[in-house]
N, C-alpha and C positions, 0 to 999 in steps of 0.2 A: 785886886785881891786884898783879905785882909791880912793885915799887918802884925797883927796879937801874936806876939809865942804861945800864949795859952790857946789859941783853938784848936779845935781836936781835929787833926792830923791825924788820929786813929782812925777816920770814917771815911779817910781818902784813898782812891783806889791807887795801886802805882803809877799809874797811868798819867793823872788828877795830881800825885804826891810830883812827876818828873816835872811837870807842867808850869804847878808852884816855885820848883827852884829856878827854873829859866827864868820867870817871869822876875821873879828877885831879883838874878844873877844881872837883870838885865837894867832893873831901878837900880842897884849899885853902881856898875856902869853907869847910869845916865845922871848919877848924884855925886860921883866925881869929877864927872867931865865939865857937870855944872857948878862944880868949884863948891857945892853945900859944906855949912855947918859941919864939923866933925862930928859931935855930937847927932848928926841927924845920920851920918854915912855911920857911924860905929853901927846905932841902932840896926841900922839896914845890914850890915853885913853880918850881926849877931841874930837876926833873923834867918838871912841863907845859910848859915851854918845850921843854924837847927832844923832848918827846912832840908839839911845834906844828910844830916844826923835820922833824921825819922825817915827819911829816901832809904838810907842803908839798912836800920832796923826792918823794915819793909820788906824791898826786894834781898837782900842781901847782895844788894850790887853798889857799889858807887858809883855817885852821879857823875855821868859825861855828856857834856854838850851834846848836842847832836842825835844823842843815841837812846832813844826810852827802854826801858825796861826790857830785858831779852826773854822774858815771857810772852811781851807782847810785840814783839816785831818778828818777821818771817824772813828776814836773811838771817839763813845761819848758821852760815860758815860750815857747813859740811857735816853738821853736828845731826845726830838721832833725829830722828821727829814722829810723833805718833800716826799712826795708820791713819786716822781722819783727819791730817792738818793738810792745810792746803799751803804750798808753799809757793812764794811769787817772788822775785827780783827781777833785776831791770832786764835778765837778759833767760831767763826759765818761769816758767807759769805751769804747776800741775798738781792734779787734784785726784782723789779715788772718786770723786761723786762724781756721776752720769750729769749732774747738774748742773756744774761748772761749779767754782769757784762762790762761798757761800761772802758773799761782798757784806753783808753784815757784821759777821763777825770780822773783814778785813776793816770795815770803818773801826770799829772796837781796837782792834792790835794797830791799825797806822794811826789811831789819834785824830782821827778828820772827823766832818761832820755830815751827816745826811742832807743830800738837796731833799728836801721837803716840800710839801703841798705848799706852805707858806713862803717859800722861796720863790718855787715854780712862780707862784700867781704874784710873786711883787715883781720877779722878771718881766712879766706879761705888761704890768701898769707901767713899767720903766720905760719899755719898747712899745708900747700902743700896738700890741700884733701877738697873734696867736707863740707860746710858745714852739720853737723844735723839737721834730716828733724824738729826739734824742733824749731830749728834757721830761717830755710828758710819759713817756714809755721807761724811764728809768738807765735807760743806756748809758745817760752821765747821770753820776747816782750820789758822789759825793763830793765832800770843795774842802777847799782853805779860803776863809775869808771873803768870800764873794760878797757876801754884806758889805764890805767895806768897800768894793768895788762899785756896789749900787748906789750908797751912802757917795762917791766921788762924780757918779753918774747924774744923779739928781739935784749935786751943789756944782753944777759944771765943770766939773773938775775931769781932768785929762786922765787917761790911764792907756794902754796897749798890749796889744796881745803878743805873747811868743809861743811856739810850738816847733817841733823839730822832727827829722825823720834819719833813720841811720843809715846809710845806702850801702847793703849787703847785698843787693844784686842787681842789674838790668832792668828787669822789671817788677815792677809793685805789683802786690796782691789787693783783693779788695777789700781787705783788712786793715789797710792803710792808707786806706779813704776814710775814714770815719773821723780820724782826728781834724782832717781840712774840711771835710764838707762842715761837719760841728764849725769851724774856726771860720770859715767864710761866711760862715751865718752870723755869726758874732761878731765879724767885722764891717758886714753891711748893718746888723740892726743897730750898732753902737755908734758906727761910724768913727772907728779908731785905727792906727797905724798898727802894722803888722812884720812882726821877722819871725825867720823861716830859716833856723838853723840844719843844717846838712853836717850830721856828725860824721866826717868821712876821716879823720882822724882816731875816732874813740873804732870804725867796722878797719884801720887798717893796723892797729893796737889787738886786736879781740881774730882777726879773722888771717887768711893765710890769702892777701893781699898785698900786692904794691902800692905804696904810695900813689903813682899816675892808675891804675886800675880804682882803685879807691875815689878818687877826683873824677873817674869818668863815669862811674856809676852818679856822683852825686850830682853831676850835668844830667844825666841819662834821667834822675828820679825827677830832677826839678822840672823837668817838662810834661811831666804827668802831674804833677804840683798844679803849675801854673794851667794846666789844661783843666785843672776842677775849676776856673774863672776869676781869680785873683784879679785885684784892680794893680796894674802893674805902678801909678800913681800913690799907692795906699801900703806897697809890701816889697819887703828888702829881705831877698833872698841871701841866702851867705854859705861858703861852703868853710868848715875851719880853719881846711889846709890854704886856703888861700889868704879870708882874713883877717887871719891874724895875725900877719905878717904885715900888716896895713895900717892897723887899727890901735893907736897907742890908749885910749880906752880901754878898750877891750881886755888887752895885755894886763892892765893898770887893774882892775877886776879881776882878773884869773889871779895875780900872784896876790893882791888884798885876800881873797877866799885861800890862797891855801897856804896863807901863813897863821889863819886861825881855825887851819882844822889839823889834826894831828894824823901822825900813820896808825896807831892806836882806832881812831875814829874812824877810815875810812875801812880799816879789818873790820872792825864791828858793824859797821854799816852797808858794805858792800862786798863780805866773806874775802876779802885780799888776801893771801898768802906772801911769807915770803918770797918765793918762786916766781908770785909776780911780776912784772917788767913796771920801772919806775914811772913811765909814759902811764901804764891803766892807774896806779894810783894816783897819778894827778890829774886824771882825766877828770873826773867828777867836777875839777872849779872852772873849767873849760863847759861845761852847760849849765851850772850859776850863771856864769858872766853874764850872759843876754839875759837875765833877771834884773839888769838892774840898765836903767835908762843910759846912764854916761857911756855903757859899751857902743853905744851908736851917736856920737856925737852930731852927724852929719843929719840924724832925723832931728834929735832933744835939742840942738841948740847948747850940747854941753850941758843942758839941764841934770841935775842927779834925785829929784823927788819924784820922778813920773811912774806910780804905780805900774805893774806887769801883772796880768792874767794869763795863765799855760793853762790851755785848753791838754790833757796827755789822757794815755791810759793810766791806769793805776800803779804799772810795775814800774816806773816812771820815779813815784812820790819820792824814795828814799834819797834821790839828788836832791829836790827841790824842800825834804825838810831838813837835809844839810843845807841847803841854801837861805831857807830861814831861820834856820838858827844865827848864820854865819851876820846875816845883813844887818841887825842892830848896832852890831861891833865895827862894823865897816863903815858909820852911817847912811846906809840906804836901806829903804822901805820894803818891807815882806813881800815876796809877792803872792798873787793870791792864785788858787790852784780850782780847778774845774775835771774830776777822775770821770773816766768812763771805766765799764766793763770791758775783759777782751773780748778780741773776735773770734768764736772756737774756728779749732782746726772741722774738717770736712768728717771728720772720722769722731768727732765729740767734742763735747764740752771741757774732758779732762788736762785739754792743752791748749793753748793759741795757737794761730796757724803758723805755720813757718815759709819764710821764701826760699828754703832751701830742700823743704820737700813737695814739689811739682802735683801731687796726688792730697797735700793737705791742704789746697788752698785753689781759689779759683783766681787764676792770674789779669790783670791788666788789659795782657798781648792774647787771652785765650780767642779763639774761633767760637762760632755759637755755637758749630759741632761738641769741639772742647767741653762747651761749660755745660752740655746738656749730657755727654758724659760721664764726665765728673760727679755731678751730682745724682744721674738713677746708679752709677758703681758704689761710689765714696761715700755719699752724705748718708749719717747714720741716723736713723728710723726710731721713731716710738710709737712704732703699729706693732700691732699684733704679728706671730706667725703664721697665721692663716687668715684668709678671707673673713671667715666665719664667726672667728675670734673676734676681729678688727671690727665686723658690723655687732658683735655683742656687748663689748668690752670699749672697743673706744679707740684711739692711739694717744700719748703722753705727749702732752707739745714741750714740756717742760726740760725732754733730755731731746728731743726733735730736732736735727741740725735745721733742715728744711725752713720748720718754723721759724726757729730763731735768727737766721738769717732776713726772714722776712720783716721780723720786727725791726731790722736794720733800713732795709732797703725800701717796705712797701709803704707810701707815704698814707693813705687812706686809712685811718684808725677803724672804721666801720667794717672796711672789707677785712683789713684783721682782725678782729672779732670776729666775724661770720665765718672764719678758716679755723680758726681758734673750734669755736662751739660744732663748728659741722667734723671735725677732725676728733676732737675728744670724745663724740657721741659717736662716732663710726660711720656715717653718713660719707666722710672724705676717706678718701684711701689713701696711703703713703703716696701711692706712683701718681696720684691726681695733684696733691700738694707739692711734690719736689716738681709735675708740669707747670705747675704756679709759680715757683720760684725759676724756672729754667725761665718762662716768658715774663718776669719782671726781671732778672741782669742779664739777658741775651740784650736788650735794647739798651741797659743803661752801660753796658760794656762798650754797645759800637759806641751810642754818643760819644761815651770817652773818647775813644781812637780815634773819632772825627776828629773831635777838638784837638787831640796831641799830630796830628798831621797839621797844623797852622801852626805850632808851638814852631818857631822855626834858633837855632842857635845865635843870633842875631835879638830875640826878642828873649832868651836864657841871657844871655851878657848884658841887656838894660835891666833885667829884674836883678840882676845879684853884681850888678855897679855900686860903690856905698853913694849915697847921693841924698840929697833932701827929699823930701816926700812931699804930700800936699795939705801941710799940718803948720799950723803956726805955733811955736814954742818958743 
């Protein structure tokens, strides 16, 4: 960035203006610690000052770590919000559009970047292999830093994936396959080590759970984890409540993160209340941690530069841009972020699904009876009301549960198109497309269930033992 007091900092958006302080806040930092010239440290900090000064003219907010502008971030503590805003956090997603969530403007308000054509296709060259149809279809739509992830890929440089899952109930939806199938792909085509946090900590803080009830869901999810094909060699499963009590690492990270984030921060960042319980306030440095390589001694070698990529959904990000903010000051390396879309619930795009309503979501453990149910009751249509209509007019694939499911699950790009164009011309009927999606997750359900009948308690205890991996570090 440049340096100049005089450039015009009028032309900068808030966004752009919060961007410039951190970036400063962060060369001061790195200009003390490297003992500089006083004379070179005043300059510097006579610059974040005025870079703090023209933040507040701006937004009329003063600058906090962590936290950009409250124009443009969507926790919001409870506060108004206009009729078209779409509001997302880690644990509510909902929208007035039929359309789902307008994720443009969400890359705008969280600050992220667009995966791009130009992305796409350098991932392709990196890995010698067709992108994932997640990639090509938009389903992960934006990042933090993946560049930098490619840039360590192609100077041989090591990096590793973390992704997590919260275990709220017995059985997973298939809403909550998208972030591991995405991760397993990325861990075969990269060929890099993998953890696999189980927040049963943060669902027994948040939900009307015991301790041991909380731990046996998070045994119960890892077996439909590890039933999507995990290389058990490659991935270290973990559940909180157990290691962290293990792991003096780990520990060593949770309390570094949250002695540099304030209760101020994590209110503005994650709507807290007083009222809150002091456990959810400090939960947030508790899914840092696995951002940063030293929480797993037993894989890194103790190593602490080993870059991290979280594969997540989007409502995810506000941890993890608390957690880059935090990692400069901690010295350890940003890590870099890969957002998808949610999964709608059955009944629209204006929600994700939930595992705690049986009717929004097509579960795991369902019967093919179940899912073929579910979807001619539940899944909401953008056909027409009558036949007539539907062969004149067309049906909308765009608020189409049906559809859009399918862009998840159907791997053949051609034949989505042709469901696509014969659906929007009228040629397909609602009841013909939701048979289309019945007979593409009737079979990819069983396979699951097959595979999770070999998942045996026994082969759960080697995945989530802390242990070496098959990684030299």
């Amino acid at each position: 960035m440049a340096d100049s007091p005089d450039c015009d900092l009028k032309s900068l958006s808030p966004l752009q203006l919060f961007e410039r302080v951190t970036e400063q806040g962060e060369k001061v930092r790195a200009l003390k610690a490297g003992k500089a010239p006083k004379d070179e440290i005043d300059a510097a900090v006579r610059m974040l000052l005025s870079l703090k000064l023209s933040y507040k003219t701006t937004t009329g907010q003063d600058y906090q770590a962590g936290l950009p502008p409250k124009d443009l971030v969507l926790i919001n503590n409870g506060t108004t919000k206009e009729e078209d805003e779409d509001f997302v956090d880690p644990w509510n997603v909902q929208t007035s559009n039929a359309k789902g969530v307008d994720y443009d403007k969400l890359i705008v308000r969280f600050g992220s970047s667009k995966i791009d054509t130009d992305l796409i296709n350098r991932i392709e060259r990196a890995i010698g292999q067709k992108p994932h149809r997640f990639l090509r279809r938009g389903i992960f739509f934006s990042h933090r830093d993946m560049d930098q992830i490619l840039d360590a890929y192609e100077n041989k440089k090591s990096f590793y994936l973390y992704t997590g899952r919260g275990p709220s109930s017995q059985a997973m939806h298939v809403g909550h396959l998208i972030p591991f199938i995405f991760t397993k792909w990325l861990q075969e085509v990269f060929d890099v080590p993998l953890v696999i946090q189980l927040t049963d900590d943060e669902k027994y803080l948040w939900k009307d759970l015991t301790t041991e009830k909380a731990y046996e869901y998070a045994r119960e999810n890892a077996k439909d984890i590890i039933a999507c094909g995990f290389d058990i060699n490659k991935t270290f499963i973990f559940s909180d409540l157990d290691y962290l009590g293990t792991s003096t690492g780990f520990y060593k990270n949770i309390v570094k993160v949250q002695k540099h984030v304030t209760f101020n921060q994590v209110k503005g960042i994650f709507g807290f209340t007083d009222s809150d319980c002091i456990g959810k306030i400090s939960f947030p440095a508790i899914q840092a941690a696995p951002s940063f390589s030293s929480s797993f001694p037993q894989i890194f070698n103790g190593k602490e530069n080993i870059q991290c990529l979280i594969p997540c959904a989007i409502d995810q990000d506000p941890y993890f841009r608390m957690t880059r903010d935090v990692a400069p000051r901690i010295g350890q390396p940003k890590p870099a972020l890969l957002h998808s879309v949610f999964f709608p619930a059955l009944q629209g795009a204006q929600t994700k699904m939930s595992a705690s309503d049986p009717n929004s979501s097509i579960f795991l453990t369902d019967t093919p009876k179940q899912i073929k149910t579910k979807i001619n009751k539940h899944a909401f249509s953008g056909g027409r009301d009558t036949i007539e209509e539907h062969r004149k007019y067309g049906g909308n694939c765009d608020v189409d549960v049906s559809f859009m499911y399918l862009t998840f699950f159907l791997e053949d790009d051609d034949r989505l198109e042709q469901l696509k164009q014969a659906y929007t011309s009228g040629e397909l009927l609602t009841g013909e497309l939701k048979k289309v999606l019945i007979e593409t997750l009737q079979p990819l359900i069983a396979a699951h269930q097959e595979r999770r009948k070999q998942v045996t308690d026994e082969m759960v205890k080697q995945f989530m033992t802390p242990r070496k991996l098959a990684f030299e570090f």
